[in-house]
DRENKOL-942166 format. One record per residue: residue number from 1; residue in one letter; x, y, z of N, C-alpha, C, CB in turn. Coordinates in Angstrom, 2 decimals. Glycine has a CB too. Layout:
N
{k: NUM, r: a, n.x: X, n.y: Y, n.z: Z, ca.x: X, ca.y: Y, ca.z: Z, c.x: X, c.y: Y, c.z: Z, cb.x: X, cb.y: Y, cb.z: Z}
...
//
This chain:
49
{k: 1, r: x, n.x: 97.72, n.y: 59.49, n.z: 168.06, ca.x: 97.56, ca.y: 60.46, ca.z: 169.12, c.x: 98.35, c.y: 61.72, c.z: 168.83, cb.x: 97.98, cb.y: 59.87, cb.z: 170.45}
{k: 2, r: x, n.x: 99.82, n.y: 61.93, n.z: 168.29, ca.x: 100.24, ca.y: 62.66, ca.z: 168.01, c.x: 99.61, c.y: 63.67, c.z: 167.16, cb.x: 101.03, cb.y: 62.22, cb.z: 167.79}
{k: 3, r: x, n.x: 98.94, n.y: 62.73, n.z: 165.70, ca.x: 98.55, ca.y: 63.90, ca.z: 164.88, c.x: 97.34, c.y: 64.73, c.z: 165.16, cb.x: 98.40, cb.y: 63.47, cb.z: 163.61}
{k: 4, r: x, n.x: 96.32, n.y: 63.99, n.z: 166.69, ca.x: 95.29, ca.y: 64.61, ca.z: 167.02, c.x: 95.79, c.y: 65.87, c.z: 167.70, cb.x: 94.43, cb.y: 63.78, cb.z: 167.77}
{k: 5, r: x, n.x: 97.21, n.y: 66.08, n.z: 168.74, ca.x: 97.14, ca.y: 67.07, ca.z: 169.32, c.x: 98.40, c.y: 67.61, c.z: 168.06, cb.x: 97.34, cb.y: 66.97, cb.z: 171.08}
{k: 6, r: x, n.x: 98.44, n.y: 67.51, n.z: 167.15, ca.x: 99.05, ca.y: 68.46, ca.z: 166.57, c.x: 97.96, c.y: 69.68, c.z: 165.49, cb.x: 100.17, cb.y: 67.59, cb.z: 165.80}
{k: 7, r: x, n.x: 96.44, n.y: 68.60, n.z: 165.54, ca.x: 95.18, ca.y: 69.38, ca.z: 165.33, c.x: 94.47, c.y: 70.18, c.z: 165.65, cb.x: 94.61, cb.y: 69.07, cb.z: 165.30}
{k: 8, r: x, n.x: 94.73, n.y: 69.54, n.z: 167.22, ca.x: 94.36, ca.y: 70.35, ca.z: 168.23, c.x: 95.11, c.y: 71.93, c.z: 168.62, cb.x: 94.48, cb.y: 69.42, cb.z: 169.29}
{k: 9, r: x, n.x: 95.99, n.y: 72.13, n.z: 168.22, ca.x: 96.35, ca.y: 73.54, ca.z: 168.09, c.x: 95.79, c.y: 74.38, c.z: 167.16, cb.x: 97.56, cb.y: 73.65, cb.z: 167.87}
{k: 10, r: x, n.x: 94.84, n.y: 73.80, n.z: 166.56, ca.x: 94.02, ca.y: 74.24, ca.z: 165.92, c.x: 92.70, c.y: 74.94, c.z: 166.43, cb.x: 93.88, cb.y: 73.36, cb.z: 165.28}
{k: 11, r: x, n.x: 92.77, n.y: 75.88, n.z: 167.05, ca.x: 91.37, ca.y: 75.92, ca.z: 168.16, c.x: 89.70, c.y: 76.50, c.z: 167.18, cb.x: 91.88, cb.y: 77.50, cb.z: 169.76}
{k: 12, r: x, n.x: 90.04, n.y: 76.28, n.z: 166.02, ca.x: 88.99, ca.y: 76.30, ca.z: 165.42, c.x: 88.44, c.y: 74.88, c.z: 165.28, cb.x: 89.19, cb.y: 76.96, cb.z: 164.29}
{k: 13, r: x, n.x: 89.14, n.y: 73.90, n.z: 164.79, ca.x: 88.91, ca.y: 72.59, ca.z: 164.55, c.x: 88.67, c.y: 71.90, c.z: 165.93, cb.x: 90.07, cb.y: 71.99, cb.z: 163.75}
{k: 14, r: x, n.x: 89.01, n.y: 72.34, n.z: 167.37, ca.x: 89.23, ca.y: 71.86, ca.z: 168.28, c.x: 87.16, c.y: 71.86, c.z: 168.75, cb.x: 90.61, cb.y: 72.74, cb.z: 169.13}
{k: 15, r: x, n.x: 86.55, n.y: 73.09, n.z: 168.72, ca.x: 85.42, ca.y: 72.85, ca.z: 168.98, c.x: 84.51, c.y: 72.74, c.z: 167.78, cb.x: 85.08, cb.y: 73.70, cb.z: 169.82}
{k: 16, r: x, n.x: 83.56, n.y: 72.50, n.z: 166.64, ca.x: 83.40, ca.y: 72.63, ca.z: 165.69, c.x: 82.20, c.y: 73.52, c.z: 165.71, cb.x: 83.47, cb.y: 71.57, cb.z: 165.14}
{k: 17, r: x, n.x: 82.50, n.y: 74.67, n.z: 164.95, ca.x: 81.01, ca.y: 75.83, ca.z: 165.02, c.x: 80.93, c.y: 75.50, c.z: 163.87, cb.x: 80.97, cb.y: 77.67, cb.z: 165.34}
{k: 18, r: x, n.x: 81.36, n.y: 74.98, n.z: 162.73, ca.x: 80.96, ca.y: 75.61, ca.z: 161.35, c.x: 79.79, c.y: 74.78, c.z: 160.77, cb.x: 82.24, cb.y: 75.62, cb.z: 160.25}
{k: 19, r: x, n.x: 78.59, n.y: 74.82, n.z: 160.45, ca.x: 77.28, ca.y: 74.62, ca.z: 160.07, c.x: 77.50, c.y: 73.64, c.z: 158.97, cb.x: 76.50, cb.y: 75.93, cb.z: 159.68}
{k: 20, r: x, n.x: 78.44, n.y: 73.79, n.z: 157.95, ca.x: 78.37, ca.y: 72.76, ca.z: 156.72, c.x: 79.66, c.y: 71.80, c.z: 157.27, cb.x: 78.66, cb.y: 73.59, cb.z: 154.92}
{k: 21, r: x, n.x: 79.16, n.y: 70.71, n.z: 156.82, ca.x: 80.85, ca.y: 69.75, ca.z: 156.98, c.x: 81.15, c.y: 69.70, c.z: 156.02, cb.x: 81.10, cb.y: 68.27, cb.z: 157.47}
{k: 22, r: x, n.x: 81.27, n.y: 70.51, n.z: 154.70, ca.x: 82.31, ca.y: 70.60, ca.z: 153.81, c.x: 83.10, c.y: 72.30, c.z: 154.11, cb.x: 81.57, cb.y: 70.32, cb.z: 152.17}
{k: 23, r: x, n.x: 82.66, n.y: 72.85, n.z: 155.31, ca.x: 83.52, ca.y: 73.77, ca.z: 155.86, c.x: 84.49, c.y: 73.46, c.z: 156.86, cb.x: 82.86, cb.y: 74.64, cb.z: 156.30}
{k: 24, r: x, n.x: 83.67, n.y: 72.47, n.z: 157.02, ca.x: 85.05, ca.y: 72.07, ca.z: 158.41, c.x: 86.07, c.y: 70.86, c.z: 157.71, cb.x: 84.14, cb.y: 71.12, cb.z: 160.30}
{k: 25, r: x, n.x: 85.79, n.y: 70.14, n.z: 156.55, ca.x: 86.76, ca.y: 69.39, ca.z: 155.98, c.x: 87.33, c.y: 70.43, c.z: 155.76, cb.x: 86.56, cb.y: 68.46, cb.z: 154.93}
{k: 26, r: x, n.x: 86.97, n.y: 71.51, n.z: 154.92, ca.x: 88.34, ca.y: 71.86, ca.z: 154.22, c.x: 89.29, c.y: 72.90, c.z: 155.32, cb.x: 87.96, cb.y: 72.76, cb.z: 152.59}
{k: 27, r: x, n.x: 88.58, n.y: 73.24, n.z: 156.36, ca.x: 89.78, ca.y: 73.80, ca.z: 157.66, c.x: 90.56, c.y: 72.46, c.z: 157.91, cb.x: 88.94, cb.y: 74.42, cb.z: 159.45}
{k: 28, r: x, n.x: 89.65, n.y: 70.99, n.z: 157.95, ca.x: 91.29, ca.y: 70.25, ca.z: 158.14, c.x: 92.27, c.y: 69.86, c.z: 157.81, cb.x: 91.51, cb.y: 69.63, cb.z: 158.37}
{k: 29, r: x, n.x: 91.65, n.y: 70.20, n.z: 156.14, ca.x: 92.80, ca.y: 70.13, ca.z: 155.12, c.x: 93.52, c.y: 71.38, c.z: 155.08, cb.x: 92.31, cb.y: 69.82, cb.z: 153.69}
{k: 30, r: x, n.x: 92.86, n.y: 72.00, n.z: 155.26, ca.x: 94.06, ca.y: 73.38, ca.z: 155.46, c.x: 94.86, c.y: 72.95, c.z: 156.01, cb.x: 93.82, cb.y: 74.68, cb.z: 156.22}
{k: 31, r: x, n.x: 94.42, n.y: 72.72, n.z: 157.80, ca.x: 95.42, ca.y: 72.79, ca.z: 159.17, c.x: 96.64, c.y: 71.42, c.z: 158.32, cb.x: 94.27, cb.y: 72.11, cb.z: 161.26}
{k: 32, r: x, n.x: 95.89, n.y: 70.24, n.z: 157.54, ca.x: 97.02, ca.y: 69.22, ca.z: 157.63, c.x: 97.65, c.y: 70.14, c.z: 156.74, cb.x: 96.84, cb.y: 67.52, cb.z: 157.17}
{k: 33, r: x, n.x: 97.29, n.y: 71.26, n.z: 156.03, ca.x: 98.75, ca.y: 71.37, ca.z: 154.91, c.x: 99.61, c.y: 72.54, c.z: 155.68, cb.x: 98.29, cb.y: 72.02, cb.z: 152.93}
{k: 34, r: x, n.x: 99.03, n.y: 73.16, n.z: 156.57, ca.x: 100.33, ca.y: 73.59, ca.z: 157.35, c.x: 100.93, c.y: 72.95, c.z: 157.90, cb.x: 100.31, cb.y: 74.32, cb.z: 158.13}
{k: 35, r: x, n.x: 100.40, n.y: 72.36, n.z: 158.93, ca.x: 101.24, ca.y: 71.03, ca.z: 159.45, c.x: 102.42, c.y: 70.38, c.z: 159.13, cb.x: 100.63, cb.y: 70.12, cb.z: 159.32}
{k: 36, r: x, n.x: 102.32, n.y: 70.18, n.z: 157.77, ca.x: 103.04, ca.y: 69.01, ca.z: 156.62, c.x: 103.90, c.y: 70.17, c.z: 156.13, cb.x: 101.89, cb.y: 68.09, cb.z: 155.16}
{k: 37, r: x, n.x: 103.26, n.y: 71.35, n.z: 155.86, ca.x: 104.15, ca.y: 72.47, ca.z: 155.63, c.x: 105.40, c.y: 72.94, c.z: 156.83, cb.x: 103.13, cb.y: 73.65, cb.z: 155.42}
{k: 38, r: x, n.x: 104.93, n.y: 72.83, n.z: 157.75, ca.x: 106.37, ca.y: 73.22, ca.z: 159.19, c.x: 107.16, c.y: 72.15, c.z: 159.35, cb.x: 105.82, cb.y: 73.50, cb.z: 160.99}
{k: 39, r: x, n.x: 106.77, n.y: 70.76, n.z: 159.02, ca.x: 107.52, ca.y: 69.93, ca.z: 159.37, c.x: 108.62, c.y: 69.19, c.z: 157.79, cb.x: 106.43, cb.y: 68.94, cb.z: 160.22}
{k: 40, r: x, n.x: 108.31, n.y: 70.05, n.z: 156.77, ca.x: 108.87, ca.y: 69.89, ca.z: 155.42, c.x: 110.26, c.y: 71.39, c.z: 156.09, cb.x: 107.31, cb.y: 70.30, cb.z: 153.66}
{k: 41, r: x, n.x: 111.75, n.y: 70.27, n.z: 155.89, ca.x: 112.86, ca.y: 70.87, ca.z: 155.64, c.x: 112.72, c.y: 72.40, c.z: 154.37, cb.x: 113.78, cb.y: 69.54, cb.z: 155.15}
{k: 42, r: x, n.x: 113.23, n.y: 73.43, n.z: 154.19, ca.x: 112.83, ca.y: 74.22, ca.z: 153.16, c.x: 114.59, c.y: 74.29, c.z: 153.13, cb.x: 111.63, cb.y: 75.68, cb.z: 153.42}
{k: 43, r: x, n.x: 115.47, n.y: 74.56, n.z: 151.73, ca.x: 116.21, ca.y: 74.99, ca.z: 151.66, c.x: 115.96, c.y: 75.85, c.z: 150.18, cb.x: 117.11, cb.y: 74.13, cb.z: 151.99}
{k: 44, r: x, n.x: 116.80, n.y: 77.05, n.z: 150.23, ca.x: 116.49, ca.y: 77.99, ca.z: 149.35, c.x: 118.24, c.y: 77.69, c.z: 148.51, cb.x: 115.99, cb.y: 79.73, cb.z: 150.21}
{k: 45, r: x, n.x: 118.15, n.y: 77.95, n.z: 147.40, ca.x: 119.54, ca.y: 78.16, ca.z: 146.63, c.x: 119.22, c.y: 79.15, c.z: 145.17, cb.x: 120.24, cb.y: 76.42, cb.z: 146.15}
{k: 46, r: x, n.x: 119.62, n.y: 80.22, n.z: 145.89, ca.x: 119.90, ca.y: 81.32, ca.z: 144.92, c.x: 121.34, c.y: 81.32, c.z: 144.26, cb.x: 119.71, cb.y: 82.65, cb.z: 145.64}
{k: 47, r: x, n.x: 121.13, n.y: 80.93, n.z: 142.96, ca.x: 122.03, ca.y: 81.41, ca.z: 141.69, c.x: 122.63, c.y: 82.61, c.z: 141.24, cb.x: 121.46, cb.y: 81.25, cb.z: 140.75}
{k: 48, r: x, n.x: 123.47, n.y: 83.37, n.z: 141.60, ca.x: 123.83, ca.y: 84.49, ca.z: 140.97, c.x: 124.21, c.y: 84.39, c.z: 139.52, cb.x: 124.81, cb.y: 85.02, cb.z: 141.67}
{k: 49, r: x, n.x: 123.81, n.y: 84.81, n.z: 138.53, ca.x: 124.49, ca.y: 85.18, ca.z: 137.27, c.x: 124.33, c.y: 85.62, c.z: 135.95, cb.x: 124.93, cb.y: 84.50, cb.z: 137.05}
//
């Protein structure tokens, strides 16, 4: 249930207009790789030298 309404902020994926379903797979693979992308820690470490 969680990962449906975390899809669901997706309001493209939420109603489906797109004519091919290999257009709308790959919006949900998009949406999961943002998803997976906001919830991935990022730390940066810049080297001076």
């Amino acid at each position: 249930e969680v990962c449906h309404s975390w899809l669901n902020r997706f309001r493209k994926l939420l109603v489906r207009y797109e004519k091919l379903e290999r257009s709308f797979v790959a919006l949900n693979h998009i949406a999961a790789a943002i998803i997976a992308f906001r919830k991935v820690k990022l730390t940066v470490n810049i080297i001076y030298g």
